[in-house]
C-alpha positions in Angstrom: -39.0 -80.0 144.1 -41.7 -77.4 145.9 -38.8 -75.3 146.4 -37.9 -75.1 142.3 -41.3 -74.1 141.6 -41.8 -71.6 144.4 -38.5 -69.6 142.6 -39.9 -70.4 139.2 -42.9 -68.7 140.2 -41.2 -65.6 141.7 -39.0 -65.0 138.5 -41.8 -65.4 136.4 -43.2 -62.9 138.6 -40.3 -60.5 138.3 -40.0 -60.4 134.5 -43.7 -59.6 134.4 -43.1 -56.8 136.7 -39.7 -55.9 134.9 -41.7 -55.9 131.3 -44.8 -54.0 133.1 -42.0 -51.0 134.1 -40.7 -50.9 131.1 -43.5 -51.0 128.9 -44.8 -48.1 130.5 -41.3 -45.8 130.4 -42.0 -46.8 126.6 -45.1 -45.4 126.5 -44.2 -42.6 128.4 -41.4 -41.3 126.5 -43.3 -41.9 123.4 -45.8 -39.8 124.4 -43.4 -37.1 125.5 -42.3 -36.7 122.4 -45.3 -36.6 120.6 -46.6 -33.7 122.7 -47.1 -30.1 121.4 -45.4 -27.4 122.9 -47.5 -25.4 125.8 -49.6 -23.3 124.8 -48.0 -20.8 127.9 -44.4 -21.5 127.1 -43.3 -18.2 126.2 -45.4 -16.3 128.2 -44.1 -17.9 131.1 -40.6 -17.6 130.1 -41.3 -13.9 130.1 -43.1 -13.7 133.7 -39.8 -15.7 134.9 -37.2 -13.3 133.1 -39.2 -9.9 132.1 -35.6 -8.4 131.1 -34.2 -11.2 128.9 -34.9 -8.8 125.9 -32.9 -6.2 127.3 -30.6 -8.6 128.6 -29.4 -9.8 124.9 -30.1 -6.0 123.5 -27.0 -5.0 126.2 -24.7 -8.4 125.6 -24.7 -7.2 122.2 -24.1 -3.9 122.9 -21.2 -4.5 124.6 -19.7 -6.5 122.3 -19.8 -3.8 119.2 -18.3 -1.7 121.8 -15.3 -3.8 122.5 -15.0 -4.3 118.8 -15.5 -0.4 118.4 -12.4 -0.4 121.0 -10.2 -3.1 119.4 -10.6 -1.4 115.5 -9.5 2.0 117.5 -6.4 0.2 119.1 -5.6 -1.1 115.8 -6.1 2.3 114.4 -4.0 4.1 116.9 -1.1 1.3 116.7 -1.2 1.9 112.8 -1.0 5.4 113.0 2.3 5.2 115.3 4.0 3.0 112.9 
């Protein structure tokens, strides 16, 4: 019988720990989502990539470019016709 309440006791144990963990994931997460923004965020994200600017300014770029090239093909190809 001492053996049934020595494994009682170490469930009941375990649950508590179990709800303890949980609880304070919970709390966590609900705290994470409540949080404002850093203050820092974008100044950081420009000390990490200084060129990210210029980055998107030349993507773009490139793309009017190829669609500079594609309406010329089209152009050309109508033209021979």
């Amino acid at each position: 019988m001492r053996e049934v309440n020595g494994w009682w006791i170490v469930c009941g144990v375990l649950a508590f720990v179990l709800m303890l963990n949980l609880g304070l994931i919970l709390s966590f997460l609900r705290s994470q989502a409540g949080r404002p923004k850093g203050l820092f965020r974008k100044s950081l994200g420009e000390m990490l990539n200084p060129w990210r600017e210029e980055d998107e300014a030349l993507d773009r770029l490139a793309k009017d470019v190829e669609a500079l090239r594609d309406a010329r093909r089209q152009d050309e190809s109508d033209e021979n016709e």
